[in-house]
C-alpha positions in Angstrom: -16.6 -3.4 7.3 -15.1 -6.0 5.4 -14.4 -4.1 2.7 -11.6 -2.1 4.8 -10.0 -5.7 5.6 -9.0 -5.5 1.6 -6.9 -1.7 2.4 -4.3 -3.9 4.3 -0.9 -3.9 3.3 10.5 10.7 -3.2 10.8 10.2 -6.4 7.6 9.0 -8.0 8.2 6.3 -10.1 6.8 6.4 -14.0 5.6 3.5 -15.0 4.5 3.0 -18.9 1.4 2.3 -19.7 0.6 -0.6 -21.9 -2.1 0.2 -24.5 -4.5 -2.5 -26.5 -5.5 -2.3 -29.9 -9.3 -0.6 -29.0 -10.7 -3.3 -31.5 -8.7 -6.2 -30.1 -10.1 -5.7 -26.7 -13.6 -5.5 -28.3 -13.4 -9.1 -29.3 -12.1 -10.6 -25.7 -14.3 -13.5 -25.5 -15.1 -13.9 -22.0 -14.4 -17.3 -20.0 -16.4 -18.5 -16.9 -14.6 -18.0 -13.3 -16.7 -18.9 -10.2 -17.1 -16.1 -8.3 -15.7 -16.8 -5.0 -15.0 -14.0 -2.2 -14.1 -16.4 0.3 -10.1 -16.5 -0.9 -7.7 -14.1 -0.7 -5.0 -13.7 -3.7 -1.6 -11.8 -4.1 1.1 -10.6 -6.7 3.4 -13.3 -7.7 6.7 -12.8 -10.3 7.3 -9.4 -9.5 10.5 -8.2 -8.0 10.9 -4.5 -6.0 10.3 -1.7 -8.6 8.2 -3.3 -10.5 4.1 -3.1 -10.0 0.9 -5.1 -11.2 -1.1 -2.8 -13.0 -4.9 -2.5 -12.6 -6.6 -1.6 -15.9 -10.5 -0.5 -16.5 -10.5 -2.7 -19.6 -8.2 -5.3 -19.9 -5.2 -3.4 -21.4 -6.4 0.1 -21.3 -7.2 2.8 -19.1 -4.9 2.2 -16.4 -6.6 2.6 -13.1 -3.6 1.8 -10.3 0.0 0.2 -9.9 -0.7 -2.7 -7.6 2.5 -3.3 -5.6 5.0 -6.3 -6.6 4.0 -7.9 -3.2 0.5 -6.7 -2.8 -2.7 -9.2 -1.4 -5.8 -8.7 -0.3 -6.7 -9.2 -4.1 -10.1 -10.7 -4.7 -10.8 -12.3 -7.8 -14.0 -11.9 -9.7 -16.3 -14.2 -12.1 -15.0 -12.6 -15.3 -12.2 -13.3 -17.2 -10.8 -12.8 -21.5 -8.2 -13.6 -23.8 -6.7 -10.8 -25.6 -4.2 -12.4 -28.0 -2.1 -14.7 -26.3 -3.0 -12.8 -22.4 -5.4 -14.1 -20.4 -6.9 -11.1 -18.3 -8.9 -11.4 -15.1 -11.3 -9.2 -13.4 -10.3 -8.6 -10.0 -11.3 -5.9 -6.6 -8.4 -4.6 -4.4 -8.7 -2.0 -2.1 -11.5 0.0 -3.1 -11.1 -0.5 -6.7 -12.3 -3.0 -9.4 -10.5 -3.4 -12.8 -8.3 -6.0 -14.9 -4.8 -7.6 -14.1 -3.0 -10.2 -15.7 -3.7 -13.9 -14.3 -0.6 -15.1 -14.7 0.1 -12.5 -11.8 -1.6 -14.1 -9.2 -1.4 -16.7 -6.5 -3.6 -17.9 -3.7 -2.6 -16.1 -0.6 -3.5 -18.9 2.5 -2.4 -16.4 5.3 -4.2 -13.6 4.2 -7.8 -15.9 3.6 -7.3 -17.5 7.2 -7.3 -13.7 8.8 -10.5 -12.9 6.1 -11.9 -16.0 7.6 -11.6 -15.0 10.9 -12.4 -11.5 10.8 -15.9 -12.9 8.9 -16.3 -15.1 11.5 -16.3 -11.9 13.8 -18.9 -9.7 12.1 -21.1 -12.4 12.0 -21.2 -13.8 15.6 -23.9 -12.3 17.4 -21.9 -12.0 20.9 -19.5 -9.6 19.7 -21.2 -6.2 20.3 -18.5 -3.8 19.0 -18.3 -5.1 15.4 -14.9 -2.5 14.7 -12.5 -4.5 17.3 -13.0 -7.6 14.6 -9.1 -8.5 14.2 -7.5 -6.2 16.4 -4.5 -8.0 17.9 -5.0 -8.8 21.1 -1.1 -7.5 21.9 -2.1 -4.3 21.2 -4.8 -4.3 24.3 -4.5 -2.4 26.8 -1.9 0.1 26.2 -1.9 3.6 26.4 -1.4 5.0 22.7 -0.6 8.7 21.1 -3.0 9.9 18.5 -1.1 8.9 15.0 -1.5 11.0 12.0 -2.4 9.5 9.1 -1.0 10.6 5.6 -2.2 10.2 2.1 -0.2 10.2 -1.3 -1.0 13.2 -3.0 0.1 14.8 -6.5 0.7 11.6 -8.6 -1.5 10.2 -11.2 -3.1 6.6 -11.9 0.1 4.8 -13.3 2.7 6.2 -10.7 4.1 4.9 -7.5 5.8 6.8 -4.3 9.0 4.6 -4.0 9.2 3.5 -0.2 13.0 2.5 0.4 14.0 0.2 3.3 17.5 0.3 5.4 19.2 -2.2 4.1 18.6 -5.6 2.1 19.0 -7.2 -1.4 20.8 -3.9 -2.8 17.3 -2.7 -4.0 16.7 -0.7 -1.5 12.6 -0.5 -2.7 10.6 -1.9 0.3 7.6 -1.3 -1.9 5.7 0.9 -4.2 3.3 2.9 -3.1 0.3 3.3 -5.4 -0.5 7.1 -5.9 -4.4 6.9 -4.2 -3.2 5.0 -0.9 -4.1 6.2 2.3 -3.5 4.8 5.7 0.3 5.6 6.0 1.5 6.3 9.7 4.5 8.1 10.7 7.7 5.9 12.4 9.1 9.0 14.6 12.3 9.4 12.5 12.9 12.4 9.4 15.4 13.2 7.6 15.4 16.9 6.8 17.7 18.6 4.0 16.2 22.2 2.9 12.7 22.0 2.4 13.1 18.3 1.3 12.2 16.0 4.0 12.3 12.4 4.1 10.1 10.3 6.8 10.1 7.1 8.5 6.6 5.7 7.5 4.6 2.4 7.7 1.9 1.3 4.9 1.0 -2.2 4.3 2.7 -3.9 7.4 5.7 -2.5 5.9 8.1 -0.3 7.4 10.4 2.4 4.9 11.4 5.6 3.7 9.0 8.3 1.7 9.9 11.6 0.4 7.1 13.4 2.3 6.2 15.9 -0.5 3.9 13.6 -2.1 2.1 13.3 1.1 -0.6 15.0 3.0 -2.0 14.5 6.5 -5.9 13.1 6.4 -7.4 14.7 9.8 -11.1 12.2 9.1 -8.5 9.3 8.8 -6.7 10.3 11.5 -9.8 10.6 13.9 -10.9 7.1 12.8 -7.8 5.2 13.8 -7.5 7.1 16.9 -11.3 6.3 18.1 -10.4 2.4 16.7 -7.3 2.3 18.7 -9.1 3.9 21.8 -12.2 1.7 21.8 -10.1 -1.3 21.1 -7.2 -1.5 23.2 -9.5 -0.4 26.0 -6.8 1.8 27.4 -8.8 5.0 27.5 -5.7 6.8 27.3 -4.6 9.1 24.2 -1.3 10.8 24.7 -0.5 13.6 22.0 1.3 12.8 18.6 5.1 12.9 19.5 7.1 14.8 16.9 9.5 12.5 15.0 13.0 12.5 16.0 15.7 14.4 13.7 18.3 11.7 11.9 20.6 10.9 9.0 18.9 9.1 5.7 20.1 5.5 5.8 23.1 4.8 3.5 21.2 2.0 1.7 18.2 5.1 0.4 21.2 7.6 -0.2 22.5 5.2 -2.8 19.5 3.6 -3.9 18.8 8.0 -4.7 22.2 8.7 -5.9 21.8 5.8 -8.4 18.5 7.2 -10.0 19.1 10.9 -9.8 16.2 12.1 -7.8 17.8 14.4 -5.7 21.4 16.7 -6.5 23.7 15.6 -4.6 24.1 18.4 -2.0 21.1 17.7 -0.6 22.0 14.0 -0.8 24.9 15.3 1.2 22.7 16.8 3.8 20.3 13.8 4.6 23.1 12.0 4.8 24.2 14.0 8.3 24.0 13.5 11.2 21.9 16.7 12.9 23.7 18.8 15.0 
């Protein structure tokens, strides 16, 4: 159970792939690292559009693109030079590889909840060990069944580009890493053609994905339903609403226009309003 604690938090973006000389790598000389669980790390240095990448080796064989603000990174016992880099081992989300260590910082907020939610699975007088960290806000209340989405056709090395509304001219609320899961929709799309974009939430983080590169999960779908329905106590599952027709926010039409994803009548289109 813990282990799903580390899963939380278009265009696809191509990122480039750094490669190490084979024989370079061979001679990292590894440095001790007490192996500690207990803490929580997260991305530091990166801005929006930018990603951490997870290698298999340090260097080579890129596994994933780790988001500029992504946590729930835990650091293992192994670490090596390579030249003047100094790698480190780390897990995050279901995967295991090598980042660079100057990329990451101790994350306090996110080791309190781990804390916590330890706490949970260990005490003896909680019977229903899934409810460990659901908010107690959420108790109570009726709920719809939410489908959950997946990022499908991209390769290790890309991102799906989330956009936000508005804020520092970016217009990137995060990147998306191409084997995430656990994406719910909003109840807003933008619909031009057969190009759609949607509302979505991933992360704790709310923005805009073109919904080509995603694909309903029906087993992941089932389990969030049965958590919400066992946790809130409410009993009650109301259907899936269909998401509400709308205009793509100005902020993604330019932050689009700028990196010519899309032509620009169908720019025009997301950009009206639905009749």
């Amino acid at each position: 159970m813990f282990n799903k604690l580390l899963k939380f938090g278009i265009p696809a973006l191509f990122a480039g792939i750094m490669l190490m000389n084979a024989a370079q790598v061979a001679q990292a000389a590894p440095l001790t690292l007490p192996a500690d669980s207990s803490k929580i790390y997260r991305v530091q240095g990166l801005t929006p559009g930018n990603v951490l990448k997870m290698y298999a080796n340090p260097g080579s064989g890129i596994l994933v693109n780790l988001p500029h603000n992504a946590t729930w990174i835990v650091r293992r016992n192994n670490q090596a030079m390579v030249g003047n880099t100094l790698w480190e081992k780390v897990s995050w989300d279901t995967m295991t590889g090598w980042v660079e260590s100057r990329r990451l910082t101790y994350d306090p907020q996110a080791t309190a909840i781990a804390t916590a939610r330890r706490a949970c699975m260990t005490n003896p007088a909680v019977a229903d060990k899934m409810c460990c960290g659901y908010p107690e806000t959420a108790k109570g209340i009726p709920f719809r069944s939410v489908p959950i989405f997946s990022v499908s056709g991209l390769r290790p090395g890309q991102s799906l580009m989330m956009y936000k509304e508005e804020g520092d001219g970016s217009a990137i609320a995060v990147e998306i890493p191409h084997n995430a899961t656990w994406i719910t929709r909003m109840g807003k799309v933008a619909r031009a053609g057969n190009v759609a974009f949607e509302q979505v939430r991933w992360g704790g983080i709310n923005g805009w994905v073109n919904m080509a590169y995603l694909r309903e999960d029906p087993a992941k779908t089932r389990e969030g339903d049965e958590k919400r329905r066992r946790c809130s106590s409410s009993g009650t599952l109301l259907p899936a609403a269909d998401p509400e027709v709308v205009c793509l926010p100005a902020s993604v039409i330019r932050r689009l226009r700028e990196s010519g994803a899309l032509p620009e009548a169908v720019l025009q289109q997301l950009s009206q309003q639905p009749k």
